[in-house]
FIBA-438887 format. One record per residue (C-alpha): residue number from 1; x, y, z; residue in one letter. Coordinates in Angstrom, 2 decimals, decimal comma. Each point is the difference from the previous one (the first is absolute). Layout:
BEGIN
+-----+---------+---------+---------+--------+
| num |      xx |      yy |      zz | residu |
+-----+---------+---------+---------+--------+
| NUM |       X |       Y |       Z |      A |
...
+-----+---------+---------+---------+--------+
//
This chain:
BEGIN
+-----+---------+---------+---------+--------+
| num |      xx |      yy |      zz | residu |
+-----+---------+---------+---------+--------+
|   1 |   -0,82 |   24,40 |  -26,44 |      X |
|   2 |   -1,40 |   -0,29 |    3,10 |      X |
|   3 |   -3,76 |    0,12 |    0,37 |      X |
|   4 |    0,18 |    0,67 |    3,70 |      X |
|   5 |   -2,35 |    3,17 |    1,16 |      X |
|   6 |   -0,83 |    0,40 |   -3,88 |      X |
|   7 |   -3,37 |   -0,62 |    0,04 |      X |
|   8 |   -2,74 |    0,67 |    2,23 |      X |
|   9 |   -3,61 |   -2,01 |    1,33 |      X |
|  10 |   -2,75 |    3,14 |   -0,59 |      X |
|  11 |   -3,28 |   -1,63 |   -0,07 |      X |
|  12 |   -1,25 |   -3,34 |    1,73 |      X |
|  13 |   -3,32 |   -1,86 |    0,10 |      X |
|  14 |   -1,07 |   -3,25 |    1,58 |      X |
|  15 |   -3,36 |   -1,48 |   -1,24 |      X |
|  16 |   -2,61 |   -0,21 |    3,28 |      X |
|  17 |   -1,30 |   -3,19 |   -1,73 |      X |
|  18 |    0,72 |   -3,00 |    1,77 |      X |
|  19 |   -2,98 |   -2,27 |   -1,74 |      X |
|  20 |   -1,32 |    1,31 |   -3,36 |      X |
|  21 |   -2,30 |   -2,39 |   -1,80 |      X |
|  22 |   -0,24 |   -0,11 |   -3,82 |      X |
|  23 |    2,09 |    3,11 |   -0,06 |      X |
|  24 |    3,02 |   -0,18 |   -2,42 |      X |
|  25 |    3,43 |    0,27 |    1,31 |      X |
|  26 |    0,56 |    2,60 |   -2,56 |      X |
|  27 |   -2,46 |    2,18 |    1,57 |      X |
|  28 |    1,17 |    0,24 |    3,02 |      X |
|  29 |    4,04 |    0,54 |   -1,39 |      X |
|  30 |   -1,66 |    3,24 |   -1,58 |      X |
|  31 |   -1,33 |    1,29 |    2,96 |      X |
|  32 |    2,74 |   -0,04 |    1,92 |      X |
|  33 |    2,12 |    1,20 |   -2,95 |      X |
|  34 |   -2,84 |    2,99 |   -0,26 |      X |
|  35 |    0,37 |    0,89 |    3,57 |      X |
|  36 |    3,61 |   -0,84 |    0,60 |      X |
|  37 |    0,50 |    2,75 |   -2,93 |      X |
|  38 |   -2,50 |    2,50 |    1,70 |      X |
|  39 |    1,96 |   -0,70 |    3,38 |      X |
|  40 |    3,04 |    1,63 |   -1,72 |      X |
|  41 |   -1,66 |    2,56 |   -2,03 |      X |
|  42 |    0,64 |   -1,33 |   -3,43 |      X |
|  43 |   -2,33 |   -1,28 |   -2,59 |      X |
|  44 |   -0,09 |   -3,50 |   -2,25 |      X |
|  45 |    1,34 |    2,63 |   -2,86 |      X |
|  46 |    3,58 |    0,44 |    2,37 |      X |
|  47 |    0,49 |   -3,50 |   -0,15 |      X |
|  48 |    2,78 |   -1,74 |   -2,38 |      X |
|  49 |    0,87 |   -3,05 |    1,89 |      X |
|  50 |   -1,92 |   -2,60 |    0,95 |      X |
|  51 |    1,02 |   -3,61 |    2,36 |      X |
|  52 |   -2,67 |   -2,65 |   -0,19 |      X |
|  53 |    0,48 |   -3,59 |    0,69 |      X |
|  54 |   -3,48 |   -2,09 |   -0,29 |      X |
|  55 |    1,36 |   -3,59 |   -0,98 |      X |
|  56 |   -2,25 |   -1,71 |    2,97 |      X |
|  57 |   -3,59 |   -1,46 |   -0,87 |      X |
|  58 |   -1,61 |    2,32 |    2,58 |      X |
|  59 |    1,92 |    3,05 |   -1,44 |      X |
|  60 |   -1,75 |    0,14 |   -3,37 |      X |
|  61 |    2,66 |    0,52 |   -2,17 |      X |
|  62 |    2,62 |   -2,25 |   -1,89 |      X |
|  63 |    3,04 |    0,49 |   -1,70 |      X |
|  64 |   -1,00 |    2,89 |   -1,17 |      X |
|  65 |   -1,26 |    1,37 |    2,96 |      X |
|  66 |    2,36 |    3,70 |    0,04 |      X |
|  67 |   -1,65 |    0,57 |   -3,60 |      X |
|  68 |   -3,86 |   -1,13 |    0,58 |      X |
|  69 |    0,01 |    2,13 |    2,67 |      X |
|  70 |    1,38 |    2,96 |   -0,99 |      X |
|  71 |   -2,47 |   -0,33 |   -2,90 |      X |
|  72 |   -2,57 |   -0,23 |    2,88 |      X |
|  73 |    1,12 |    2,94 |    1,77 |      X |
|  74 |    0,38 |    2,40 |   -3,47 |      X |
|  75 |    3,42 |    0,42 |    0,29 |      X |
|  76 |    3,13 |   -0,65 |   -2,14 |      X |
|  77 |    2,93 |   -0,12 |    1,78 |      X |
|  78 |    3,60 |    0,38 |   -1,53 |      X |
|  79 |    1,69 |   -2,13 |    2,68 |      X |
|  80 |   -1,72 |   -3,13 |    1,84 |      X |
|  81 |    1,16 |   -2,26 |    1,76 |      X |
|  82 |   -1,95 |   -3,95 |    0,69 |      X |
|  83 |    2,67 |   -1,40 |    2,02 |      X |
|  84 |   -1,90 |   -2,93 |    1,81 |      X |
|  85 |    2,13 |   -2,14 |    2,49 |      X |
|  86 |   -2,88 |   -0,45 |    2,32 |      X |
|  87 |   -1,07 |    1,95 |    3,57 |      X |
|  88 |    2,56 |    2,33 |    0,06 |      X |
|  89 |   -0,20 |    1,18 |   -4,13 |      X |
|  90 |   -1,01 |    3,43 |    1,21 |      X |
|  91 |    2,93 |    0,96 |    2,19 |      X |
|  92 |    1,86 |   -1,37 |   -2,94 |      X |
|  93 |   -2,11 |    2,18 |   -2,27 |      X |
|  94 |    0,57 |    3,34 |    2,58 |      X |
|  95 |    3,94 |   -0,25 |   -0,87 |      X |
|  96 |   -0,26 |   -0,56 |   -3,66 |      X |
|  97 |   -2,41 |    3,03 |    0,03 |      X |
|  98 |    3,00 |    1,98 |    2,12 |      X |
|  99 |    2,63 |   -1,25 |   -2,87 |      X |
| 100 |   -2,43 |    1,40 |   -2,78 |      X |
| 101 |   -0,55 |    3,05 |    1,52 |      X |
| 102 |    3,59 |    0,53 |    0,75 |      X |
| 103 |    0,84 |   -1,00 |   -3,80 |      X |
| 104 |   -2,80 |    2,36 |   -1,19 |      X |
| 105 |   -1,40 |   -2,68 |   -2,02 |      X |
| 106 |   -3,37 |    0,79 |    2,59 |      X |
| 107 |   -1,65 |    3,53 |    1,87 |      X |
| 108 |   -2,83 |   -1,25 |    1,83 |      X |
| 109 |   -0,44 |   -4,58 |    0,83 |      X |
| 110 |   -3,11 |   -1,53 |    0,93 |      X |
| 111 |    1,01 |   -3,49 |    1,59 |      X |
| 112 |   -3,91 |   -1,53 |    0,40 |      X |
| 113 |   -0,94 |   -3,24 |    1,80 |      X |
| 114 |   -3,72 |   -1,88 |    0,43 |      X |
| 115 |   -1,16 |   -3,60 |    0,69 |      X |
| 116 |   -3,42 |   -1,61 |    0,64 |      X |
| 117 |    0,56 |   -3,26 |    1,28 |      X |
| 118 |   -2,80 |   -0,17 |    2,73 |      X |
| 119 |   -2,37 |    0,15 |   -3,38 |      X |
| 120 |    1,52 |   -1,02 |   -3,04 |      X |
| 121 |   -1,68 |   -2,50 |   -2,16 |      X |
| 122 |    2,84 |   -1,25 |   -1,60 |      X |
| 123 |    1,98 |   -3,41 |    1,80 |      X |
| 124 |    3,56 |   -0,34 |   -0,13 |      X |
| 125 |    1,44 |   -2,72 |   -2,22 |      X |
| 126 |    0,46 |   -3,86 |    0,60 |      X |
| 127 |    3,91 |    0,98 |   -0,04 |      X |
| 128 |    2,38 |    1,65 |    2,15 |      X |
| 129 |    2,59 |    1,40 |   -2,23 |      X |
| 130 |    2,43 |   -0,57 |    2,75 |      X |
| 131 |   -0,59 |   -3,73 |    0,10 |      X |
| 132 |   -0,76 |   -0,64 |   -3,87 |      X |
| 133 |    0,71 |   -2,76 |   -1,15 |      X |
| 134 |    3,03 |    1,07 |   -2,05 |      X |
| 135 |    3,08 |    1,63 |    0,66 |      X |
| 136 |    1,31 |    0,86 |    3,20 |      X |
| 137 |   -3,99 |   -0,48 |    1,47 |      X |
| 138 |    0,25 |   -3,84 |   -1,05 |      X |
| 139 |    2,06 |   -0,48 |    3,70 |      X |
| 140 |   -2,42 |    1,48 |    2,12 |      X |
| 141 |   -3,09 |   -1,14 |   -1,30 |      X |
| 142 |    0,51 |   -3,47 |    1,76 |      X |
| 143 |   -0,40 |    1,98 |    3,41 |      X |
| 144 |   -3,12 |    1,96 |   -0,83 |      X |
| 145 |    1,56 |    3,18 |    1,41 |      X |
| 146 |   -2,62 |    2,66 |    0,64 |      X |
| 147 |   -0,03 |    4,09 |    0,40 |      X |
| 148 |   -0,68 |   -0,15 |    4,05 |      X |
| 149 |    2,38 |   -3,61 |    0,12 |      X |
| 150 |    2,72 |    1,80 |   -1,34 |      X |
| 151 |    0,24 |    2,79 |    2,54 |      X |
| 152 |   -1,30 |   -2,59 |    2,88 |      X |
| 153 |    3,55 |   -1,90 |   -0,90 |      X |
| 154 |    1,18 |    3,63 |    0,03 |      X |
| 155 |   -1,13 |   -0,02 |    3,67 |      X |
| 156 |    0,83 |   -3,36 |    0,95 |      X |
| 157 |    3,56 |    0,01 |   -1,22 |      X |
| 158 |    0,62 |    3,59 |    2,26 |      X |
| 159 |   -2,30 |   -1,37 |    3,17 |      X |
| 160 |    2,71 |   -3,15 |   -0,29 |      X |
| 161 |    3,19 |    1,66 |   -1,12 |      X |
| 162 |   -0,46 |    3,11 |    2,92 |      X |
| 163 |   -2,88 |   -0,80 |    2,62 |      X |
| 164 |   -2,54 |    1,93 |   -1,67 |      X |
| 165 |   -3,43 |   -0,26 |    2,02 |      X |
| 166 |   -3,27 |    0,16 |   -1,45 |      X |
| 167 |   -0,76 |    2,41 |    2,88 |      X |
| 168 |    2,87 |    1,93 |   -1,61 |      X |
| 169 |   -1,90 |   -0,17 |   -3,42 |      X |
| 170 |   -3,18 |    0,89 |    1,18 |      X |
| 171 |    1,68 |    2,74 |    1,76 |      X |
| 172 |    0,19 |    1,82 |   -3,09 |      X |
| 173 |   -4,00 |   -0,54 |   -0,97 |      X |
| 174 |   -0,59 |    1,52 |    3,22 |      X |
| 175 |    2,32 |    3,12 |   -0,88 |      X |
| 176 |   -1,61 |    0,95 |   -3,25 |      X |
| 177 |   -3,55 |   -0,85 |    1,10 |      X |
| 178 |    0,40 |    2,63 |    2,80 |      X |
| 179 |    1,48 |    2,53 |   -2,41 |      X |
| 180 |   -3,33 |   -0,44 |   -2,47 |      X |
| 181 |   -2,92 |    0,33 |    3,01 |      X |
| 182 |    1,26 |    3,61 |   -0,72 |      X |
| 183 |   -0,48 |   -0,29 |   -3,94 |      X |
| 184 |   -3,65 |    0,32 |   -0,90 |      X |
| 185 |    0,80 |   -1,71 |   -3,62 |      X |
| 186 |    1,57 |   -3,37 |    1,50 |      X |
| 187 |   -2,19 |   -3,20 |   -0,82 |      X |
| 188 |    0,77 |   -1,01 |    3,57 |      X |
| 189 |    0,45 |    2,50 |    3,22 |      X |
| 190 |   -0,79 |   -2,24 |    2,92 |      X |
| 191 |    2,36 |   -0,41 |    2,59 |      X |
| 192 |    1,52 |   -3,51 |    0,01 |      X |
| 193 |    2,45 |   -1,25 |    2,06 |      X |
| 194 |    2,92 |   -3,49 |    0,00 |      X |
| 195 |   -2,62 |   -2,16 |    0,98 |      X |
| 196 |   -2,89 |    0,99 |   -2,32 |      X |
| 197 |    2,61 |   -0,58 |   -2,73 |      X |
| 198 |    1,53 |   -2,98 |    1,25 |      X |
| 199 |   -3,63 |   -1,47 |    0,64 |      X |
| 200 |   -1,16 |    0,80 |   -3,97 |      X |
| 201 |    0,00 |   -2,80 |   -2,56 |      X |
| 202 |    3,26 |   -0,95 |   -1,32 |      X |
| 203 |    0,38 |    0,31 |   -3,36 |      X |
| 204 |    3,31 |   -1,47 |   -0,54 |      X |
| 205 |    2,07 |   -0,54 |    3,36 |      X |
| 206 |    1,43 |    1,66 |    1,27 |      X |
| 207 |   -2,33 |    3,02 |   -1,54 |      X |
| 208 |   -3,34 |    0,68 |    1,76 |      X |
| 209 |   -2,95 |    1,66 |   -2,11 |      X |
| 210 |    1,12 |    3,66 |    1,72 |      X |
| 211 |    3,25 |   -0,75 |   -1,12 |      X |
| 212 |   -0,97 |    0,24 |   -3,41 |      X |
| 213 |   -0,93 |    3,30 |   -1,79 |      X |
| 214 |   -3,60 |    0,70 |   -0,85 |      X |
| 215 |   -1,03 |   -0,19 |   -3,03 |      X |
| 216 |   -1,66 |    3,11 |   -1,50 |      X |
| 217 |   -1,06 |    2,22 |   -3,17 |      X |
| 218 |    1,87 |    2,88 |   -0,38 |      X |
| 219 |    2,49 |    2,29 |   -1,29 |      X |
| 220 |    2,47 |    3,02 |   -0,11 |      X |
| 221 |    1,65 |    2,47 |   -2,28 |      X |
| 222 |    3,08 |    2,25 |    0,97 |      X |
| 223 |    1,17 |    3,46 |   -2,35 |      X |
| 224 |    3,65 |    0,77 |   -0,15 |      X |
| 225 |    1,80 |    2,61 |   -1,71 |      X |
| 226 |    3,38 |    1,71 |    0,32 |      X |
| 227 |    1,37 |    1,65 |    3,07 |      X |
| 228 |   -0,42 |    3,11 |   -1,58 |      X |
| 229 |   -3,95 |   -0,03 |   -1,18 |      X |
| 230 |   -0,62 |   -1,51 |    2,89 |      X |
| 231 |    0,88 |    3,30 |    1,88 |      X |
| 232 |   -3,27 |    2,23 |   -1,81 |      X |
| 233 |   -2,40 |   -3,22 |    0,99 |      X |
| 234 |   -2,63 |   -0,04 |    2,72 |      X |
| 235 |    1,74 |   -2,60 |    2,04 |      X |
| 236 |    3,28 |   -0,47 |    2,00 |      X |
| 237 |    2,22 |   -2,19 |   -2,44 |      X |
| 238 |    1,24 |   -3,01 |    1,17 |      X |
| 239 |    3,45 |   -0,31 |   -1,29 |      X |
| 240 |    1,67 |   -3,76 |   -1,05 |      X |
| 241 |    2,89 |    0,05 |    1,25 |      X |
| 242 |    0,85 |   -3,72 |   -0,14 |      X |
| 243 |   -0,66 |   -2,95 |   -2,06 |      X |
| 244 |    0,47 |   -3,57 |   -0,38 |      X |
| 245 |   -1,22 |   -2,65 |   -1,37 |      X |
| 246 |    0,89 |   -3,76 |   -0,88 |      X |
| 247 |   -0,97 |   -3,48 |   -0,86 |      X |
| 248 |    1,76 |   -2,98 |    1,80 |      X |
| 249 |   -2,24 |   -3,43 |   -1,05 |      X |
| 250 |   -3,30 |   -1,64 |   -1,23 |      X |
| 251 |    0,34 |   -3,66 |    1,33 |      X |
| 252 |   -0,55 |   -0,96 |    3,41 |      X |
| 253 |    2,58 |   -2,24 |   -0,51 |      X |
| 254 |    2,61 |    2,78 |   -0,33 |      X |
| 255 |   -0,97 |    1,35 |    2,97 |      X |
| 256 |    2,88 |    1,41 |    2,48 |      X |
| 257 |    1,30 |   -1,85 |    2,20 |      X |
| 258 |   -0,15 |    2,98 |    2,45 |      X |
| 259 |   -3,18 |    1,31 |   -1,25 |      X |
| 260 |    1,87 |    3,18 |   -1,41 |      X |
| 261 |   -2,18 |    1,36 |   -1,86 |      X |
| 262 |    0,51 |    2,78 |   -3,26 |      X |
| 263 |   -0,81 |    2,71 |    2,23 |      X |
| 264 |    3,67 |   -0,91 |    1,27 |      X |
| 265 |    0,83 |    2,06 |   -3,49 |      X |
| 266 |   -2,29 |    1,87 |   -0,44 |      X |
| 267 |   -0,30 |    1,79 |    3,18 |      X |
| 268 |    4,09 |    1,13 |    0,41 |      X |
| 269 |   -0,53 |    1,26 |   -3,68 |      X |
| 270 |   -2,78 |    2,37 |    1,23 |      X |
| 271 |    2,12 |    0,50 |    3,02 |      X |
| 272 |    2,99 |    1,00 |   -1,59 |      X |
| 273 |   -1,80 |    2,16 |   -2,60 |      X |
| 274 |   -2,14 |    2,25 |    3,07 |      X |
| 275 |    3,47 |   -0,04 |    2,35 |      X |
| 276 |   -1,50 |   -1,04 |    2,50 |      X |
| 277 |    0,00 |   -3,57 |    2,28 |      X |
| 278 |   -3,31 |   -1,92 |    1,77 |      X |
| 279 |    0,37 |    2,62 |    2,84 |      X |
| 280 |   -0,60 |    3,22 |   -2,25 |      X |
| 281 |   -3,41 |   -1,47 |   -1,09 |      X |
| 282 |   -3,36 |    1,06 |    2,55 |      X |
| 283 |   -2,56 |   -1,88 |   -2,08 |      X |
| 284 |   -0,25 |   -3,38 |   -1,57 |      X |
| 285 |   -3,03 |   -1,19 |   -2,63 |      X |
| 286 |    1,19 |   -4,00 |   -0,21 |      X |
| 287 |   -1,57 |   -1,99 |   -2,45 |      X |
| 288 |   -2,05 |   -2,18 |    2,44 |      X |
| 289 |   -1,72 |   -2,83 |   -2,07 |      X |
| 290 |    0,41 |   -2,73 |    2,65 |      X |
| 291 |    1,60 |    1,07 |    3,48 |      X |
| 292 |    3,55 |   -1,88 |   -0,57 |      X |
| 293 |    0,66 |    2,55 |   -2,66 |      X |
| 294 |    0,18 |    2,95 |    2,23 |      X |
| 295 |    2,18 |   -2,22 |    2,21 |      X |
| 296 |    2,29 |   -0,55 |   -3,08 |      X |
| 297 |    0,44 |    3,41 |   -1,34 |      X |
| 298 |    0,30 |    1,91 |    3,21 |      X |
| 299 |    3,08 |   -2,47 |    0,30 |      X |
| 300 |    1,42 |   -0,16 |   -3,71 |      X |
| 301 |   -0,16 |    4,42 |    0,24 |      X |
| 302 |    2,17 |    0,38 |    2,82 |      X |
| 303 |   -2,83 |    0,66 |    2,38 |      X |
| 304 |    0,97 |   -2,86 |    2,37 |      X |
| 305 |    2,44 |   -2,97 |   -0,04 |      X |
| 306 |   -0,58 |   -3,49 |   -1,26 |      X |
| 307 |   -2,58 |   -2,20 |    1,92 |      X |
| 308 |   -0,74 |    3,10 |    2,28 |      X |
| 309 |   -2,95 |    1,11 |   -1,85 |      X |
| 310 |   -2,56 |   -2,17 |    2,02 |      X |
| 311 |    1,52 |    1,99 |    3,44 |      X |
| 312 |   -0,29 |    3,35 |   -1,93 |      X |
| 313 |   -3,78 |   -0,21 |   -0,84 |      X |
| 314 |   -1,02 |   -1,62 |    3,32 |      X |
| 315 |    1,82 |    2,33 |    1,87 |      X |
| 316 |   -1,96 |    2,89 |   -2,15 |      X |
| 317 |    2,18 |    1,60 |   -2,15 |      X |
| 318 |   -2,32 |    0,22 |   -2,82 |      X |
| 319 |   -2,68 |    1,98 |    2,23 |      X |
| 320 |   -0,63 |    4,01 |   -0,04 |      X |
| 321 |    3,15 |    0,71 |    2,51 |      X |
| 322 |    2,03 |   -2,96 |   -0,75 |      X |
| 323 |    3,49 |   -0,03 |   -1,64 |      X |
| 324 |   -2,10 |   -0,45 |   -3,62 |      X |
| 325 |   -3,12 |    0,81 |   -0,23 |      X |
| 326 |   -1,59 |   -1,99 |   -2,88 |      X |
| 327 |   -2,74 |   -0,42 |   -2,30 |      X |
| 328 |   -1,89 |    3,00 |    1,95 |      X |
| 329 |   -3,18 |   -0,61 |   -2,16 |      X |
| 330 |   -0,66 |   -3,45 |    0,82 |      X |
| 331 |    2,43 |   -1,23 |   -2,38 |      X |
| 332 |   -1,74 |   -3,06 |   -2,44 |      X |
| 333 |   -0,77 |   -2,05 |    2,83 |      X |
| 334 |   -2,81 |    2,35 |    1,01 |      X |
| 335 |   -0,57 |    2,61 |   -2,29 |      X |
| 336 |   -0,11 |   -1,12 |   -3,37 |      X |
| 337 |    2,26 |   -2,15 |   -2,80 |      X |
| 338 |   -1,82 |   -0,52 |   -2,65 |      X |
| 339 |    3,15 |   -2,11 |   -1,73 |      X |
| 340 |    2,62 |    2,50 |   -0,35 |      X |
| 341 |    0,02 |    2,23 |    2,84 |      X |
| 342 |    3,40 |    1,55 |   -0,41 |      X |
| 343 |   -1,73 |    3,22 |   -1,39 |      X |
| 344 |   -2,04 |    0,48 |    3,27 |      X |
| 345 |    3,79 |   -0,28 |    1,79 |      X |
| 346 |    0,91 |    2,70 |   -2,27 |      X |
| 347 |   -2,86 |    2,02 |    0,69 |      X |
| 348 |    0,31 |   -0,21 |    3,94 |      X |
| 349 |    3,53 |    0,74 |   -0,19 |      X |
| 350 |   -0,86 |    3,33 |   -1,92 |      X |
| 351 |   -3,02 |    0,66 |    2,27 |      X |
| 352 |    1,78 |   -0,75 |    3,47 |      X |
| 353 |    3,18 |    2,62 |   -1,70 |      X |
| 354 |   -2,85 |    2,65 |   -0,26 |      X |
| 355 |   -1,37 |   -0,50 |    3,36 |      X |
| 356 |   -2,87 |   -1,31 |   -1,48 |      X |
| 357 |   -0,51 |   -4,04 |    1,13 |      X |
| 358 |   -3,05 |   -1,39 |   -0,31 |      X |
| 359 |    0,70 |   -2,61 |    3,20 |      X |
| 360 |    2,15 |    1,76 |    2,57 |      X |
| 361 |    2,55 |    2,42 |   -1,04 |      X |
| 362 |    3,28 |    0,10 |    1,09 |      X |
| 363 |    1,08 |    3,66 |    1,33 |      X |
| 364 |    2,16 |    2,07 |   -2,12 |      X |
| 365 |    0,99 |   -3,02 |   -2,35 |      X |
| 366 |    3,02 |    1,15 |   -2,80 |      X |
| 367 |    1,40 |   -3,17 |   -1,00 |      X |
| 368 |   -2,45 |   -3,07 |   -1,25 |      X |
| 369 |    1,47 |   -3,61 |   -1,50 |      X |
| 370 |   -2,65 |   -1,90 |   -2,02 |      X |
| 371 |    0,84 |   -3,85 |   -0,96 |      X |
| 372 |   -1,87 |   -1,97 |   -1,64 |      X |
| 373 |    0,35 |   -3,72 |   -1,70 |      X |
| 374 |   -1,18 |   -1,99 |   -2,88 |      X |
| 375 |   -1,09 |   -3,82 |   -0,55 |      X |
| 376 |    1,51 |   -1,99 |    3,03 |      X |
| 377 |    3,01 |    2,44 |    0,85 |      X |
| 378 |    0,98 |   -0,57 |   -4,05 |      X |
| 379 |    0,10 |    4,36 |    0,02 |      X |
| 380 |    0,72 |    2,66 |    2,16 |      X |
| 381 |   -0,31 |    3,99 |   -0,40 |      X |
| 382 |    0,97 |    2,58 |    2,65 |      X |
| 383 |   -0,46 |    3,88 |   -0,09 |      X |
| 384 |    1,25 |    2,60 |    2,40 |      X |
| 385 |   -2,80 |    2,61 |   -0,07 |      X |
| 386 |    1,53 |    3,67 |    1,98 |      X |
| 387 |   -1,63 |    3,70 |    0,61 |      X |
+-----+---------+---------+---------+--------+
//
């Protein structure tokens, strides 16, 4: 069974929040999920399925997170999903909803996401689970490995393997910072340029401080129901066509050699599923945590060839009027991440499809990819998302 055009985005709702002290994570998921509901025209009382993954210290939850907050939110769904494989969980979460849907095992999903990092009170622990020591961590703890060090080798290894500049880099901090001057949600919408991000502090080399995301509050919640309901709701559904997803590696120390990264699979999956190749697609939402990952996926999807990502950015291809316009509201580098931002690439996606971006808006868009990635490239998840 395919789940191809089987199920439909009808409601969407990113949180305006970008710093919310003393306000619980929770509370912000619910009114999202409350207005992402009222974008559609359906009610809490519609809703059967429910996607929540909260296993982070700023995200309030825990192991249980899909059931505390669906006792939160007063419902009791019949299907639920917690998958949790890091940043990209909700694009993850979007196909699993599609499969339900198509099964009938689900009418009407809520797939909800919040965070409050810039506040919470709560400090991570003493550990890294990825470096414990025990088990496959025990060989990696010697080098003190680090989130931002692990995609800094990310960037060294492709700056040395293909001539990658850190103009080329910045390039892309540039891009996304001009598309969210135009979005009046984004944490940051001054104009920068390759200097002013070569000049910041660098964090780990070769990442600069505006090569990192920003760290925010926030949240999102997305509605999706079958192709057919979705006909009789307020909005214009946003059909997913494609879907992929995959997991590739945990250790840095199984890195590829070539820097392939799951998105490799998970992106001809979605590919193959919508019929359609890196040319059919007018809008991309990239998961862009650090800038080298939007130089990695837009070559592991097709959307340029190995090593030539650095020339594709610089040259502006990721701009309003390039090849690929990208990450039109600012993208996580400038508009918000509050830990897992591959709901808000879901969101955009949807929004740009309904000619309704909230940075610049890409004229008559019909076809939109949205990639994200968990951990340190350990996950990948890739939707095709057509009117």
């Amino acid at each position: 069974m395919s789940i191809s055009n089987r199920a439909a985005i009808v409601g969407v709702c990113e949180s305006p929040r970008r710093h919310a002290p003393q306000v619980h994570p929770y509370q912000i998921q619910m009114e999202c999920v409350v207005d992402a509901l009222a974008d559609a025209g359906l009610e809490l009382s519609d809703v059967d399925g429910l996607c929540v993954a909260s296993g982070d210290w700023a995200e309030g939850g825990g192991v249980n997170s899909v059931t505390e907050f669906a006792e939160y939110a007063g419902l009791r769904p019949t299907w639920f999903n917690s998958t949790d494989v890091g940043g990209c969980s909700y694009i993850v979460h979007a196909g699993h909803a599609a499969a339900a849907i198509a099964a009938g095992l689900a009418e009407v999903v809520v797939i909800s996401y919040a965070a409050t990092p810039r506040w919470w009170p709560l400090t991570t622990p003493s550990f890294d689970p990825f470096v414990f020591p025990a088990g496959p961590g025990q060989y990696e703890l010697p080098h003190g490995p680090t989130l931002i060090s692990a995609y800094a080798l990310f960037a060294q290894r492709h700056m040395a393997r293909y001539g990658t500049t850190a103009g080329q880099l910045a390039s892309v901090a540039v891009a996304f910072r001009a598309h969210a001057a135009n979005n009046p949600q984004a944490k940051l919408r001054a104009p920068i340029t390759v200097e002013d991000v070569l000049a910041s502090p660098m964090i780990a080399s070769p990442l600069h401080k505006l090569d990192c995301c920003v760290v925010t509050d926030g949240g999102g919640a997305v509605v999706m129901t079958s192709a057919e309901r979705a006909r009789d709701l307020r909005q214009k559904p946003v059909l997913l066509t494609g879907f992929g997803a995959a997991t590739a590696r945990t250790q840095l120390s199984q890195i590829d050699p070539g820097l392939a990264t799951p998105a490799t699979l998970s992106g001809p999956k979605a590919f193959e599923m919508a019929g359609m190749t890196p040319k059919d697609i007018d809008v991309a939402q990239l998961y862009d945590a650090f800038t080298i990952t939007v130089l990695l996926a837009l070559e592991d999807l097709g959307f340029c060839a190995r090593g030539e990502s650095g020339a594709f950015v610089a040259d502006g291809q990721v701009t309003l009027g390039g090849a690929l316009p990208c990450n039109t509201d600012g993208g996580g580098l400038s508009s918000n991440h509050p830990g897992k931002r591959g709901i808000f690439a879901l969101i955009e996606g949807a929004r740009q499809l309904r000619g309704q971006g909230t940075g610049v808006q890409v004229p008559n868009a019909q076809r939109a990819l949205v990639h994200g990635l968990g951990g340190t490239f350990c996950a990948a998840a890739t939707a095709i998302l057509t009117v």
